[in-house]
C-alpha positions as CSV (number, residue, x, y, z in Angstrom):
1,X,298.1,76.6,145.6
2,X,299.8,79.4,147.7
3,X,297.0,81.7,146.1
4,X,294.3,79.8,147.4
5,X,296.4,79.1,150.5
6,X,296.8,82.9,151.5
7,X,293.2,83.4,150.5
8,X,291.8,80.9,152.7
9,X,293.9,82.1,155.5
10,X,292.6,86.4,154.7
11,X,289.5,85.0,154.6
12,X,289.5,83.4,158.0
13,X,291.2,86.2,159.3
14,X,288.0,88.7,157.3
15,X,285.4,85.9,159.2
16,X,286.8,86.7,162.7
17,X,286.8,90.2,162.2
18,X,283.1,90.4,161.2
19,X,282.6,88.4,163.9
20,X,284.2,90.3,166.3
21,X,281.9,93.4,164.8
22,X,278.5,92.1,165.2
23,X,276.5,94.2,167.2
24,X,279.8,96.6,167.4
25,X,277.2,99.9,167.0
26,X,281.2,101.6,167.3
27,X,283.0,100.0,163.8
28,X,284.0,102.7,161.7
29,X,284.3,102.4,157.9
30,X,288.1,101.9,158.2
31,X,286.9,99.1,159.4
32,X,284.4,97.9,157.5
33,X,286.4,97.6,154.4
34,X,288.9,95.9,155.9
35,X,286.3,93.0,156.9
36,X,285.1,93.4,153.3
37,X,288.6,93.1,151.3
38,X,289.3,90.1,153.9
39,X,286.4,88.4,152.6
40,X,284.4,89.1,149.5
41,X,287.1,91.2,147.7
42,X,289.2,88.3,148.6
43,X,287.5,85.6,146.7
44,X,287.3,87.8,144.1
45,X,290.8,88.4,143.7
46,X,292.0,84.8,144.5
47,X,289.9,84.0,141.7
48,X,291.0,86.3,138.9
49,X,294.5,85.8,140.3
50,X,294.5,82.3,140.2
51,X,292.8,82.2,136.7
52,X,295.7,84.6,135.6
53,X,298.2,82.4,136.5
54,X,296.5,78.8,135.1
55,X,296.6,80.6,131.9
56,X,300.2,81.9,131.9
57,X,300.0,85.6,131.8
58,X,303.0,87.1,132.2
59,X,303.3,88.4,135.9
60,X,302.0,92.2,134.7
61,X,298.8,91.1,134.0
62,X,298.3,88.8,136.5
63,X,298.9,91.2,138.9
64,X,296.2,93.7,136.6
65,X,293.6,90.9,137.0
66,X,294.5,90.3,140.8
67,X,293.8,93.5,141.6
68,X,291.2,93.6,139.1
69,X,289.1,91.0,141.6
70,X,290.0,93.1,144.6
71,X,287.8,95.6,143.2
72,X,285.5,94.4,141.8
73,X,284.9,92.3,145.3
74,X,284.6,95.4,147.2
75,X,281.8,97.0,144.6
76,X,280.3,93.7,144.6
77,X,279.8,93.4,148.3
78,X,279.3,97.6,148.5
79,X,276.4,96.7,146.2
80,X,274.9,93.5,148.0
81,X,274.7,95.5,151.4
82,X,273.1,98.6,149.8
83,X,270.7,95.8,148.7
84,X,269.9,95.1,152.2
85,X,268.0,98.2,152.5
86,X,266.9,99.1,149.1
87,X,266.7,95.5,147.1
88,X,263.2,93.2,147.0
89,X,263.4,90.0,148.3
90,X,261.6,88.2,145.4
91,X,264.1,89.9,142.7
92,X,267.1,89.0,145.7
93,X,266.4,86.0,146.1
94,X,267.4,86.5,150.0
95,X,265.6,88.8,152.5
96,X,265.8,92.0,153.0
97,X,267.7,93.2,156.1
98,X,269.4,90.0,157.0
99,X,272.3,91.8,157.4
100,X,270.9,94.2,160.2
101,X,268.6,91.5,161.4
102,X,272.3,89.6,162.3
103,X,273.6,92.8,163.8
104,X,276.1,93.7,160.9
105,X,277.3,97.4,160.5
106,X,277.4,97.9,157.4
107,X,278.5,100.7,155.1
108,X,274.9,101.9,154.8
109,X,274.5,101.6,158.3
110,X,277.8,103.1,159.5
111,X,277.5,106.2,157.3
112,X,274.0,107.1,158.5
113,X,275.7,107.5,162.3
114,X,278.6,109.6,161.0
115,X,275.7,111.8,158.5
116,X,272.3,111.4,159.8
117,X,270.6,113.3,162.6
118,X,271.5,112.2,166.3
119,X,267.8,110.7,166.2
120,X,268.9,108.5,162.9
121,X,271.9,107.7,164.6
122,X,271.0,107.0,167.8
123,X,267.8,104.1,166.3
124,X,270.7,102.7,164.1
125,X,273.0,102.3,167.0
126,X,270.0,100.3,169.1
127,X,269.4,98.5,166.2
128,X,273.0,97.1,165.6
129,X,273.7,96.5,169.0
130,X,270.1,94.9,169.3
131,X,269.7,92.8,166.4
132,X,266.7,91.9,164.8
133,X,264.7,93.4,161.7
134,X,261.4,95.0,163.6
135,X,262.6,98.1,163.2
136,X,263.5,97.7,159.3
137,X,260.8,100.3,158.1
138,X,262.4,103.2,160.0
139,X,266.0,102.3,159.6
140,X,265.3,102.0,155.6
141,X,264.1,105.3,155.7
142,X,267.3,106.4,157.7
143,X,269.9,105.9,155.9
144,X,268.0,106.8,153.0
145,X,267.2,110.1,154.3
146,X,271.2,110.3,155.0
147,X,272.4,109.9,151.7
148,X,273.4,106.5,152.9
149,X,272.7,104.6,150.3
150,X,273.8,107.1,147.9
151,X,277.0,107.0,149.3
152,X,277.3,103.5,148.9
153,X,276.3,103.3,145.6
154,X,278.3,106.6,145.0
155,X,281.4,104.0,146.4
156,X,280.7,101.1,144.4
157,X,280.6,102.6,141.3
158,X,283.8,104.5,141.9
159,X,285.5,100.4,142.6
160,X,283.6,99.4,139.7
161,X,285.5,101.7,137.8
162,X,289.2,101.4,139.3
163,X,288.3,97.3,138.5
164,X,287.5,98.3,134.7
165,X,290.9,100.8,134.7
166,X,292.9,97.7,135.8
167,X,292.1,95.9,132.4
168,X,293.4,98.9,130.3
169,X,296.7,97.2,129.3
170,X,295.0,93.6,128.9
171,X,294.9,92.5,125.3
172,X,291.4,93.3,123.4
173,X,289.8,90.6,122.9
174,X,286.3,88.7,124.0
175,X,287.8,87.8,127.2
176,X,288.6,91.1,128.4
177,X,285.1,92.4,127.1
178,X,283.4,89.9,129.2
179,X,285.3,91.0,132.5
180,X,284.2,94.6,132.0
């Protein structure tokens, strides 16, 4: 219970800070990930922390898989917001640029302000503080054309593989296999 106690509470705390970002054309990446480990990356690790201690690991590798989830939340939501921009909506099962339809600066987003030309940056900036999707074409192309998406990939993969590092002293066995 104080898990899921403290993880309800990070998660609030993650909720208001996105909300306090939408159409914030001005959140850095700093930032960003902290809205991101108080939310996704906190499920994730209230879940394989939790899990951990129903089963009765010792406290070593409960800690592992707790920080395990933490990781693996933030490749997970680094992932889902690349998505945004380069995912189908069919395959997604959601629609593409929801997130910059709602005004959310997002890694991809964020990153094509700080890399991009002043021209990529400048139509990302309107279109966070703006809202809305009509210009969805040319912001795809954007951060694509600043290695935005790259980068986040680049990211996620490197969380991905801090999650996997965290299982290294975990017994092998099925269970283990299954989490990486």
């Amino acid at each position: 219970m104080q898990i899921l106690s403290k993880a309800t509470r990070i998660i609030a705390e993650g909720e208001v800070l996105q909300l306090s970002k939408i159409r914030d054309a001005s959140t850095s990446e700093a930032t960003y990930m902290e809205v991101i480990r108080g939310k996704t990356a906190m499920l994730f690790e209230a879940s394989t922390h939790s899990a951990a201690v129903l089963a009765g690991c010792p406290p070593e590798q409960a800690e592992a898989l707790r920080v395990f989830g933490d990781h693996l939340g933030i490749a997970f939501q680094l992932m889902d917001d690349l998505l945004d921009y380069r995912g189908d909506a069919e395959a997604l099962g959601k629609n593409v640029g929801d997130d910059l339809a709602e005004g959310k600066p997002t890694l991809p987003l964020i990153h094509a302000m700080r890399e991009g030309t002043a021209e990529q940056a400048d139509l990302v900036r309107q279109a966070i503080q703006q809202g809305g999707s009509q210009d969805l074409e040319r912001i795809r192309a954007a951060v694509e054309a600043a290695g935005s998406l790259d980068y986040t990939a680049r990211l996620a993969r490197e969380y991905a593989g801090r999650a996997i590092d965290c299982l290294a002293n975990l017994p092998q066995n099925g269970y283990r296999d299954a989490l990486v």
